[in-house]
Short mmCIF file of the C-alpha atoms (twelve columns), coordinates in Angstrom:
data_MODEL
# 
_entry.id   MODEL 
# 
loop_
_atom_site.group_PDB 
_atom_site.id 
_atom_site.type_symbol 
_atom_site.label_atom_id 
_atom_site.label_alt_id 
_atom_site.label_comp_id 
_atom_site.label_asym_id 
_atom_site.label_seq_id 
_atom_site.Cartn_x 
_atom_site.Cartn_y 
_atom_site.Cartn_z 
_atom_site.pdbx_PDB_model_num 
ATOM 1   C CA . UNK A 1   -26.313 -1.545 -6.591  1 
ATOM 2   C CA . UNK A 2   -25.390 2.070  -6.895  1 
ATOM 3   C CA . UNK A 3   -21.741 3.232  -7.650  1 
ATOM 4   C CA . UNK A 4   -20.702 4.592  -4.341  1 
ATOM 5   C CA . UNK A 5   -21.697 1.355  -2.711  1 
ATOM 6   C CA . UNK A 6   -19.941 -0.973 -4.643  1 
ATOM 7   C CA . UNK A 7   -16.362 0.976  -3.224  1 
ATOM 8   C CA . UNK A 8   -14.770 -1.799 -1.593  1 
ATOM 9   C CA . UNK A 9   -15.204 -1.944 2.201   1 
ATOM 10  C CA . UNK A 10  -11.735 -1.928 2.409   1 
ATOM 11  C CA . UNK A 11  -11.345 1.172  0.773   1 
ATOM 12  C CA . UNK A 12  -13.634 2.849  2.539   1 
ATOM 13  C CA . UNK A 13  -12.029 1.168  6.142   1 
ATOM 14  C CA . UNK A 14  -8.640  2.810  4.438   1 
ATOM 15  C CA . UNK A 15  -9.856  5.936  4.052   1 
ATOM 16  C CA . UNK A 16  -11.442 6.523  7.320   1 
ATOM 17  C CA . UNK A 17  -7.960  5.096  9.248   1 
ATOM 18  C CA . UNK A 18  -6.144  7.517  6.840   1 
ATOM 19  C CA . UNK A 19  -8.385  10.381 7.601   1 
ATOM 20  C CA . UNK A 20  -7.878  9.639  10.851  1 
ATOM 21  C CA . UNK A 21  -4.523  9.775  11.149  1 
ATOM 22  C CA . UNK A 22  -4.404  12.642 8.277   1 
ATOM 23  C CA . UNK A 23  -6.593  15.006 10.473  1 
ATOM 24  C CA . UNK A 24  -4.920  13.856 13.967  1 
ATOM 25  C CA . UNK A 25  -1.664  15.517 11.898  1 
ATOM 26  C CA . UNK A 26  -2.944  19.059 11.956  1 
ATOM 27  C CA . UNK A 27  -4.537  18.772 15.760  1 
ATOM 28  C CA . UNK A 28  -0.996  17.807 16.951  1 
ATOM 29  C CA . UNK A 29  0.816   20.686 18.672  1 
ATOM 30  C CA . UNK A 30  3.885   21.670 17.553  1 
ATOM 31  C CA . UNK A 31  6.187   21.961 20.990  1 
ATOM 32  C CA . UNK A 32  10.091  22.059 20.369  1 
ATOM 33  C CA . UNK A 33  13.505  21.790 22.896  1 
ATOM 34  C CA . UNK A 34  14.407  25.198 22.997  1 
ATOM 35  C CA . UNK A 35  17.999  25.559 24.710  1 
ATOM 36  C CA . UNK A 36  21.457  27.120 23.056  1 
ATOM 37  C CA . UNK A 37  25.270  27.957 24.623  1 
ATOM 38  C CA . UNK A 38  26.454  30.031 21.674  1 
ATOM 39  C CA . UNK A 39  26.358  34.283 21.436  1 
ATOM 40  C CA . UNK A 40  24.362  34.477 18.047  1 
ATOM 41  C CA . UNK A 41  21.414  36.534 18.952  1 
ATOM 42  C CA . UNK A 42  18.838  34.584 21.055  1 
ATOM 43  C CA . UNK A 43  15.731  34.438 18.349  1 
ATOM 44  C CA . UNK A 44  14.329  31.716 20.542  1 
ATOM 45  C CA . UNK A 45  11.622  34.473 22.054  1 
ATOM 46  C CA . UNK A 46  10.999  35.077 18.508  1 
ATOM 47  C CA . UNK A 47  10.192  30.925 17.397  1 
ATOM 48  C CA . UNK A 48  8.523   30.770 20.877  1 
ATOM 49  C CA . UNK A 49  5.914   33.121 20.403  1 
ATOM 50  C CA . UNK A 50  5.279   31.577 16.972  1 
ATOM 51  C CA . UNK A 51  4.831   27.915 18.068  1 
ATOM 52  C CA . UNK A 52  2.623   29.533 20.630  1 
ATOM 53  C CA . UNK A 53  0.033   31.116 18.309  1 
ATOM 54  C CA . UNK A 54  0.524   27.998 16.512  1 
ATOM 55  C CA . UNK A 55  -0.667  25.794 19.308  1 
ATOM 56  C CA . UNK A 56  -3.148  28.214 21.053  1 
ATOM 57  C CA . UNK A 57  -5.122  27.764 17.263  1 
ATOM 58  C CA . UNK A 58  -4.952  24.363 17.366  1 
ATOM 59  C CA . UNK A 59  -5.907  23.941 21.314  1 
ATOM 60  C CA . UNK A 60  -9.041  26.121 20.437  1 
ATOM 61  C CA . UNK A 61  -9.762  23.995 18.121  1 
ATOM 62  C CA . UNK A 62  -8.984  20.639 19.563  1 
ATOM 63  C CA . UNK A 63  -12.216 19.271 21.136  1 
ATOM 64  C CA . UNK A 64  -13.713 19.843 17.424  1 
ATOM 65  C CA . UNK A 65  -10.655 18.103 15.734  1 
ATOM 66  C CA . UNK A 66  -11.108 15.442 17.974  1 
ATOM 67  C CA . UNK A 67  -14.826 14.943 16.733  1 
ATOM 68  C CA . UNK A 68  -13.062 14.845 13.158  1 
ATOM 69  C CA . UNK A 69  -11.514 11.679 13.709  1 
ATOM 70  C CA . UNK A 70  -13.882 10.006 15.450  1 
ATOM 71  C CA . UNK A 71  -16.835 11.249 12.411  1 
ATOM 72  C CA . UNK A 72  -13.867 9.828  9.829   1 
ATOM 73  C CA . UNK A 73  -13.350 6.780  12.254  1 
ATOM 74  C CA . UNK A 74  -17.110 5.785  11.820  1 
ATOM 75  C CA . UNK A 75  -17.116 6.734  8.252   1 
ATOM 76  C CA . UNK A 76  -19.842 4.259  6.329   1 
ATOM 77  C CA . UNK A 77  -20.526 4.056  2.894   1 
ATOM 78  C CA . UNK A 78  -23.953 2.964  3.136   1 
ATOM 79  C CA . UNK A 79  -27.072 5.431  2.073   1 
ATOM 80  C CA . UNK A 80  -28.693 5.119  5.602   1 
ATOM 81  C CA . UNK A 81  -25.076 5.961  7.637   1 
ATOM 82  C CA . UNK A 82  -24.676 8.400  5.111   1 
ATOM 83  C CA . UNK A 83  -27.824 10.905 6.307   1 
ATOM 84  C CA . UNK A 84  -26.919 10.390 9.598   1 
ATOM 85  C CA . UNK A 85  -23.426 11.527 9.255   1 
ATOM 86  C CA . UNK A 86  -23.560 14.749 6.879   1 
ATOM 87  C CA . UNK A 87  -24.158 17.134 9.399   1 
ATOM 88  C CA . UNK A 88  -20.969 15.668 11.267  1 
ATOM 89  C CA . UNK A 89  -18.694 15.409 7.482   1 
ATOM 90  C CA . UNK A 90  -20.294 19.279 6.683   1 
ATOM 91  C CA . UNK A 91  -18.752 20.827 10.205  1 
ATOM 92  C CA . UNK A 92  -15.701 18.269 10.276  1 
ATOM 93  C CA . UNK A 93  -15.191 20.645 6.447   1 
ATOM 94  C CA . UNK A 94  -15.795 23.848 8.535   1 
ATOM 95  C CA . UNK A 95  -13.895 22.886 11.278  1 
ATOM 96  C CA . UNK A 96  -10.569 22.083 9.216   1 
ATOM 97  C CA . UNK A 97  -11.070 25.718 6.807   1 
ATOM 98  C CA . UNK A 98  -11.690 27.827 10.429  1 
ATOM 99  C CA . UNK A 99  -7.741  26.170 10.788  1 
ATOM 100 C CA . UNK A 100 -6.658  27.136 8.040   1 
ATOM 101 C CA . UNK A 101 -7.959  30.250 7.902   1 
ATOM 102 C CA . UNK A 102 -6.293  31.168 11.427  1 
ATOM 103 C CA . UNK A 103 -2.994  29.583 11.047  1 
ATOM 104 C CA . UNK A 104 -2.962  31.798 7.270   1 
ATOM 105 C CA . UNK A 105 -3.233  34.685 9.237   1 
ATOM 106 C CA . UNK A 106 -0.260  34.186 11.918  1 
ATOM 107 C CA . UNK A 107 3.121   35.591 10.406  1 
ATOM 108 C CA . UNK A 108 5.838   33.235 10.909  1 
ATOM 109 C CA . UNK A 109 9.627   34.318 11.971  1 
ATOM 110 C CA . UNK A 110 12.291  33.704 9.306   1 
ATOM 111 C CA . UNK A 111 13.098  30.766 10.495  1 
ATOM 112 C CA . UNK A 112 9.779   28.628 10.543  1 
ATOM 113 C CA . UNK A 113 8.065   30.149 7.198   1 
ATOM 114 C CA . UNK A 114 9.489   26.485 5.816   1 
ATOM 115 C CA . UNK A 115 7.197   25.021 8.470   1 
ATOM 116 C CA . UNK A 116 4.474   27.201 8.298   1 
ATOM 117 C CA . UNK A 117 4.259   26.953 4.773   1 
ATOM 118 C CA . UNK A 118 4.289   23.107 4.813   1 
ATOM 119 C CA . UNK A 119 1.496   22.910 7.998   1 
ATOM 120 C CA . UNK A 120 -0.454  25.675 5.374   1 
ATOM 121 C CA . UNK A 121 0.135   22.959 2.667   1 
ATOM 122 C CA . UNK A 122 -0.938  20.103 4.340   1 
ATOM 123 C CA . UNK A 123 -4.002  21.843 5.748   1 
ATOM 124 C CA . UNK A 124 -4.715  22.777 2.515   1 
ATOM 125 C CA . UNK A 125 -5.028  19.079 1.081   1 
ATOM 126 C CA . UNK A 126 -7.293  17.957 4.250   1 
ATOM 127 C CA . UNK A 127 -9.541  20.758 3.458   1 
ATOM 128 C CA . UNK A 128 -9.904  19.562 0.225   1 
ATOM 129 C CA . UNK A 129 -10.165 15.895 0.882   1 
ATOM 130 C CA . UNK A 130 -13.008 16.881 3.498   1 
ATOM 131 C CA . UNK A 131 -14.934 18.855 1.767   1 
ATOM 132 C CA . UNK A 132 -14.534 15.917 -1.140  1 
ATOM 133 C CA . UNK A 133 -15.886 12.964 1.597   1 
ATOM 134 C CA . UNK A 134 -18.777 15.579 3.179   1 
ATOM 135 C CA . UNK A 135 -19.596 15.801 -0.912  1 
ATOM 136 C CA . UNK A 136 -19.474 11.980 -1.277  1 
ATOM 137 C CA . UNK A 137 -22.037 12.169 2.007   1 
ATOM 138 C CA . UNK A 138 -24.495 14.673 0.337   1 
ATOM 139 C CA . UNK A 139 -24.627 12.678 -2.789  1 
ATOM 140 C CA . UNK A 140 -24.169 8.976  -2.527  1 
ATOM 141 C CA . UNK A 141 -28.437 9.224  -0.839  1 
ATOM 142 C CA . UNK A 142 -29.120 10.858 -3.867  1 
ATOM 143 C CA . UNK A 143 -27.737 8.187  -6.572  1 
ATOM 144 C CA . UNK A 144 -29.122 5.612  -4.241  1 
ATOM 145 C CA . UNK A 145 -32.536 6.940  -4.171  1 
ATOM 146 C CA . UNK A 146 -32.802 8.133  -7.840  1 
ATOM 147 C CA . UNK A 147 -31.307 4.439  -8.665  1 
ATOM 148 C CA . UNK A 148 -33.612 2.631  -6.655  1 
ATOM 149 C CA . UNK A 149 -36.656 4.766  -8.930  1 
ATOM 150 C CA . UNK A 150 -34.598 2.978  -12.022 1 
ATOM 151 C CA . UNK A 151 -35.321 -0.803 -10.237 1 
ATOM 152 C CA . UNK A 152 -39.070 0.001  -9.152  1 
ATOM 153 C CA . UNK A 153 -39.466 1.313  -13.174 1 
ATOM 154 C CA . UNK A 154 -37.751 -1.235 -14.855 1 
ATOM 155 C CA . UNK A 155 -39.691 -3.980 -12.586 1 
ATOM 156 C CA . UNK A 156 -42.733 -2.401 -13.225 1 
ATOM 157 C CA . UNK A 157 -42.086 -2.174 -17.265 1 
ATOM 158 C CA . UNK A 158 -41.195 -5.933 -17.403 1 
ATOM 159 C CA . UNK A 159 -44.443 -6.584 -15.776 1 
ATOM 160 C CA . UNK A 160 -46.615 -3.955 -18.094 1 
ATOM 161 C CA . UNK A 161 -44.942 -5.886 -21.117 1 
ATOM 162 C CA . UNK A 162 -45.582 -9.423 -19.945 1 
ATOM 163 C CA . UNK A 163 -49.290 -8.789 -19.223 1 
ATOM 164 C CA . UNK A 164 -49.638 -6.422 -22.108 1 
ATOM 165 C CA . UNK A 165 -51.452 -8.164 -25.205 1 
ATOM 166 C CA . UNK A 166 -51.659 -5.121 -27.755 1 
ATOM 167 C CA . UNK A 167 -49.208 -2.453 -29.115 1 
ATOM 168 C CA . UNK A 168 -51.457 0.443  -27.807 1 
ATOM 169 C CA . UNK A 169 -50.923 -1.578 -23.875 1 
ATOM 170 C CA . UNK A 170 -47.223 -1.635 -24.779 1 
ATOM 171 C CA . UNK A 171 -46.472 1.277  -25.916 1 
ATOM 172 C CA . UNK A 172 -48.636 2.798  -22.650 1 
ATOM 173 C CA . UNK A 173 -45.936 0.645  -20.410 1 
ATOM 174 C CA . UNK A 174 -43.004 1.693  -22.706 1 
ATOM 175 C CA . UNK A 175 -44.165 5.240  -22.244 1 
ATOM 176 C CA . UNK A 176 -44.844 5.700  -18.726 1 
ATOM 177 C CA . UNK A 177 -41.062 4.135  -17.867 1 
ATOM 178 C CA . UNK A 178 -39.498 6.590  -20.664 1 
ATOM 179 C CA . UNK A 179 -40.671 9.466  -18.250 1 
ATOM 180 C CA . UNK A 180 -40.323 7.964  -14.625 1 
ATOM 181 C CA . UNK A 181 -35.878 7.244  -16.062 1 
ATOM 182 C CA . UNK A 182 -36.268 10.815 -17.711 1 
ATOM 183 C CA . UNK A 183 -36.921 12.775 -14.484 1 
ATOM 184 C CA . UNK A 184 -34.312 10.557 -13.165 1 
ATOM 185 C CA . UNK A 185 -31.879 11.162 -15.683 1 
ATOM 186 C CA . UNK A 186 -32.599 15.056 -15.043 1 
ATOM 187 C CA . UNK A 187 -32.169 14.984 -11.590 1 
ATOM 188 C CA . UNK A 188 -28.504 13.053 -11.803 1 
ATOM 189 C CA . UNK A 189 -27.565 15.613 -14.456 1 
ATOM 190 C CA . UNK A 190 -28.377 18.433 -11.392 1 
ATOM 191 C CA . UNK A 191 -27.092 16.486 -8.749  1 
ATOM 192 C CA . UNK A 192 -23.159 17.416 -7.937  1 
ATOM 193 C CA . UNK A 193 -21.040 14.397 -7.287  1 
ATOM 194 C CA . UNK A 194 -17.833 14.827 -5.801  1 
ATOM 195 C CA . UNK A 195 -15.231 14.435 -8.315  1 
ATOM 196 C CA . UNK A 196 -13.491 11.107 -8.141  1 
ATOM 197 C CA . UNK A 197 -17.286 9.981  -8.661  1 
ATOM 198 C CA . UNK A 198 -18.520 12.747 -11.703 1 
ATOM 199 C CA . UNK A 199 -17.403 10.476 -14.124 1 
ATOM 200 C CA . UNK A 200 -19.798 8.113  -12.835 1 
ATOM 201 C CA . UNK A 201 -22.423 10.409 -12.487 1 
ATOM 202 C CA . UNK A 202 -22.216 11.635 -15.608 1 
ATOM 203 C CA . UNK A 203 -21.750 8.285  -17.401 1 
ATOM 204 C CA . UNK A 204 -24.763 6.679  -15.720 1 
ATOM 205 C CA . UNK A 205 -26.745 9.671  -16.810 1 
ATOM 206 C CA . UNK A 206 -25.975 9.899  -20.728 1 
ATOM 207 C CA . UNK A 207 -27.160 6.046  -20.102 1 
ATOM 208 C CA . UNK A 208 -30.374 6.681  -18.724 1 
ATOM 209 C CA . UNK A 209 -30.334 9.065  -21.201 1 
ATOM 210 C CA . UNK A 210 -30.276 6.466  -24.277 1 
ATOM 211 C CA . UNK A 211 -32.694 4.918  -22.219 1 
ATOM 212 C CA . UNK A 212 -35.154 7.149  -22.566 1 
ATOM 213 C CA . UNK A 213 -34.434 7.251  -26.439 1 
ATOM 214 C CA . UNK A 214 -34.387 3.768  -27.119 1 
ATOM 215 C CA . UNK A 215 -38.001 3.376  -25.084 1 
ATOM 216 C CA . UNK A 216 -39.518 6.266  -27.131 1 
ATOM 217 C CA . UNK A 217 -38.243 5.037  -30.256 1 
ATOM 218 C CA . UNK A 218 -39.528 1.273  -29.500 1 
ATOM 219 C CA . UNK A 219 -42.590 2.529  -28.524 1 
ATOM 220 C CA . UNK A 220 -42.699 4.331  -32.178 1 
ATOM 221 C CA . UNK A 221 -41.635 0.910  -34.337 1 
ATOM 222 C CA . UNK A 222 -44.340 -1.263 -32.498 1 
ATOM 223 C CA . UNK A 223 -46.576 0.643  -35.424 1 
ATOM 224 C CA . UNK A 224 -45.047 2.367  -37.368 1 
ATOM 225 C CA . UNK A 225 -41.668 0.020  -37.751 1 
ATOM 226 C CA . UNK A 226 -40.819 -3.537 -39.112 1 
ATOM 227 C CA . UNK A 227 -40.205 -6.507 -37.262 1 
ATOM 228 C CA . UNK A 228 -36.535 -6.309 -37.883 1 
ATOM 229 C CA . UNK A 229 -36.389 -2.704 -36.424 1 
ATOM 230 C CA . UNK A 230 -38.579 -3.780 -33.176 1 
ATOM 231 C CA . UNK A 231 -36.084 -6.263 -32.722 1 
ATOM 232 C CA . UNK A 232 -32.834 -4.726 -33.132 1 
ATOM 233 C CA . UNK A 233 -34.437 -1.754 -30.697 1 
ATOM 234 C CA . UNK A 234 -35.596 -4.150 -28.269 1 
ATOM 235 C CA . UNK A 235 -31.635 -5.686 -28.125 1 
ATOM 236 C CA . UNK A 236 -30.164 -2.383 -27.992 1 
ATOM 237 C CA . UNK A 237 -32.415 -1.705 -25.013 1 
ATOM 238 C CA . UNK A 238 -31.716 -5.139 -23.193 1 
ATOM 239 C CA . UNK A 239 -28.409 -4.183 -23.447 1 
ATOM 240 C CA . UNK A 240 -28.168 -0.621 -22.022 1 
ATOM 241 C CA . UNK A 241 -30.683 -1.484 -19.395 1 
ATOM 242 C CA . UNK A 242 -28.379 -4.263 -18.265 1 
ATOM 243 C CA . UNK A 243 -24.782 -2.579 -18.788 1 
ATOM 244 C CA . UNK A 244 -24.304 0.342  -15.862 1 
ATOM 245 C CA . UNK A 245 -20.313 0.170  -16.913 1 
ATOM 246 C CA . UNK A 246 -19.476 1.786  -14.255 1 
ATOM 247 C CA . UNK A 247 -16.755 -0.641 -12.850 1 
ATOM 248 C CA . UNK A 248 -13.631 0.836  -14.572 1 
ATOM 249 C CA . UNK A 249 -14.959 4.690  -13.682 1 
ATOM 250 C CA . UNK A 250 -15.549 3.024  -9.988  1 
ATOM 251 C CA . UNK A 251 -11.492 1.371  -9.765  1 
ATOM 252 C CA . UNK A 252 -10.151 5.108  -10.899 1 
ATOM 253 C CA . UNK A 253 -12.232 6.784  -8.206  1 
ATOM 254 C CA . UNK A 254 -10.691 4.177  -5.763  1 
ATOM 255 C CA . UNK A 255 -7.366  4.911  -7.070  1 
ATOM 256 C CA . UNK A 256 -8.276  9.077  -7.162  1 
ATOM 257 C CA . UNK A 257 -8.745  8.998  -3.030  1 
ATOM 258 C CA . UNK A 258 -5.816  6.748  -2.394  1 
ATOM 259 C CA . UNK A 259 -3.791  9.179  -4.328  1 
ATOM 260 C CA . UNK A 260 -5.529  11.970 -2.406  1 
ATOM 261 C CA . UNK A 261 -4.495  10.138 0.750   1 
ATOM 262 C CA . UNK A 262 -1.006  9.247  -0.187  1 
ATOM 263 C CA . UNK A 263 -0.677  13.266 -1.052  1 
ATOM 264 C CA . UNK A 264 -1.902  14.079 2.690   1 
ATOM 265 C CA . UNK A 265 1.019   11.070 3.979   1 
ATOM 266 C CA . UNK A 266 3.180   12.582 1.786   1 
ATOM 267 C CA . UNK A 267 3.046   16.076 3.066   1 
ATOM 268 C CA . UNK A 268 2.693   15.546 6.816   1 
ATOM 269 C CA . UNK A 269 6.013   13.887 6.479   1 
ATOM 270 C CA . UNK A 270 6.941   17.184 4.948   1 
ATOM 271 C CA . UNK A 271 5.725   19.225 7.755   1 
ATOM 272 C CA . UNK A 272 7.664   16.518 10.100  1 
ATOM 273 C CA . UNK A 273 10.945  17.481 9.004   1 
ATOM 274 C CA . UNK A 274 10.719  20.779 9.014   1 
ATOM 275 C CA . UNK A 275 9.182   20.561 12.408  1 
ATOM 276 C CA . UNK A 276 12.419  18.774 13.284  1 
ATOM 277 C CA . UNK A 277 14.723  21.393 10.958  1 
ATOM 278 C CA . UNK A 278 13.253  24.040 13.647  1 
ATOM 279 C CA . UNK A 279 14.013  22.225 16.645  1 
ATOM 280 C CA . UNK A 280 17.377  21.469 15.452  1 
ATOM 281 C CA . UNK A 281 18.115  25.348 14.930  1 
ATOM 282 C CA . UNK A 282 16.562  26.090 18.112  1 
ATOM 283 C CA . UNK A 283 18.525  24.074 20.238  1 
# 
C-alpha cells in the first residue's frame, strides 16, 4: 500500500468538502447596502466602482470556479481517479492564479484596501493549497506505480531464493532485484512530491536505498563472508524490506493539510468581516 493511499478516507472526504467550500469563498461576489443621510462626501461612487471590478473578475470567472468545486467535490485518492482528474486539479490551479492575478491588479479605494488585501490573502492560500492537491494528483500514480515494481521484485526474489540451490543462483536473484529497487529508488529521488508528502518520499527512498546495499552486500558474503555475516545481513534485510515507516511521516502530512485548511477557514472569516466593516461604512 503506497503512502498517499493509506490517507484516511475521511481526510481526504474533509479536504474535498473544505476545498469546496474554501474555493466557493473566492467565487462569491462581494455586493454591499449602499445608502447614507449624512453630508460627508458621498465616496459611495468611489466603493461602487470597486466592488464592481471586483465582481465583474469573479463573474468572468465563475463558470470555471464552479468546475473547481465540483473537481474538489469528486476529489479521490486512488491512483486510477487520480489520472483521470489531473487535467481538471492542473486548470482548477490556473483558474484560481488567473484570480489572483486580476484582482492584484485592481486598485482599491481607501476604504476597502483592508478587504482587498484580505480577499488577496485568502486567494493567496487557495492558490497554494491547489497547486499542493494538483501536485498530490501528478505524483501519488507515480509512487503507486514505482511501488507496485517494489512488490513484483520482492515476489519475484523470494521465489529466485526458494528455488535457488547454489550461491552463484542466489546471488543471480539477489542481483537482478538490487537493480530493478535501484532504478526505482532513482526515479522516487526525481519524482517531486508535494510537500506534506516529501518527507515520505524521501524517507521511502533512502530505504530502498539500503535496500539496494544490503542485497549487494549479501550477495558478496554468500562467498566471500561467514555464516554469521550472511545471517546478520539477511536480518537486516528482512527487516528493511518489511518496515516502510512511513505511518508517523503519513499522520503529520494529515495534520499539514488540515492546518492548510484551517488557514483558508481562518482567513475567509477574515475577508468576512471586513466585507461587513465596508458595508457598515457604506451605509
Amino acid at each position: 500500500m503506497t503512502a498517499a493511499s493509506r490517507l484516511s478516507s475521511g481526510w481526504a472526504k474533509a479536504l474535498a468538502v473544505a476545498a469546496a467550500v474554501a474555493v466557493g469563498a473566492a467565487a462569491a461576489g462581494v455586493v454591499y447596502a449602499q445608502s447614507r443621510d449624512d453630508d460627508r462626501p458621498d465616496r459611495r461612487p468611489v466603493i461602487a466602482a470597486y466592488i464592481a471590478d471586483v465582481n465583474m473578475t469573479q463573474q468572468e470567472l465563475v463558470l470555471e470556479l464552479t468546475r473547481i468545486n465540483e473537481a474538489y467535490a469528486a476529489l479521490k485518492l486512488r491512483t486510477a481517479a487520480l489520472r483521470k482528474q489531473n487535467a481538471k486539479l492542473a486548470k482548477s490551479e490556473r483558474t484560481l492564479a488567473t484570480l489572483r492575478e486580476r484582482l492584484g491588479e485592481l486598485t482599491p479605494p481607501v476604504e476597502a484596501a483592508n478587504l482587498h488585501e484580505a480577499l488577496l490573502g485568502l486567494l493567496d492560500l487557495q492558490v497554494a493549497f491547489a497547486a499542493e492537491v494538483a501536485q498530490l494528483g501528478r505524483y501519488v500514480p507515480v509512487e503507486a506505480a514505482e511501488q507496485q515494481k517494489v512488490v513484483v521484485a520482492t515476489q519475484a526474489l523470494s521465489k529466485a531464493l526458494s528455488g535457488a540451490t547454489t550461491a552463484a543462483a542466489q546471488q543471480a536473484a539477489l542481483g537482478r532485484y538490487a537493480r530493478a529497487i535501484d532504478i526505482v529508488a532513482t526515479t522516487l529521488d526525481e519524482a517531486e512530491a508535494p510537500p506534506v508528502l516529501e518527507p515520505s518520499r524521501s524517507n521511502e527512498a533512502k530505504r530502498l536505498r539500503r535496500l539496494v546495499a544490503l542485497a549487494r552486500q549479501l550477495s558478496s558474503s554468500l562467498t566471500g563472508g561467514t555464516p554469521e555475516q550472511v545471517d546478520r545481513l539477511f536480518r537486516s534485510f528482512a527487516q528493511t524490506t518489511a518496515a516502510t515507516g512511513t505511518t508517523l511521516l503519513e499522520r503529520r502530512a494529515v495534520i499539514a493539510f488540515n492546518r492548510r485548511l484551517r488557514g483558508i477557514a481562518d482567513q475567509r472569516a477574515v475577508v468576512n468581516e471586513q466585507r461587513v466593516a465596508l458595508n457598515r461604512l457604506v451605509r
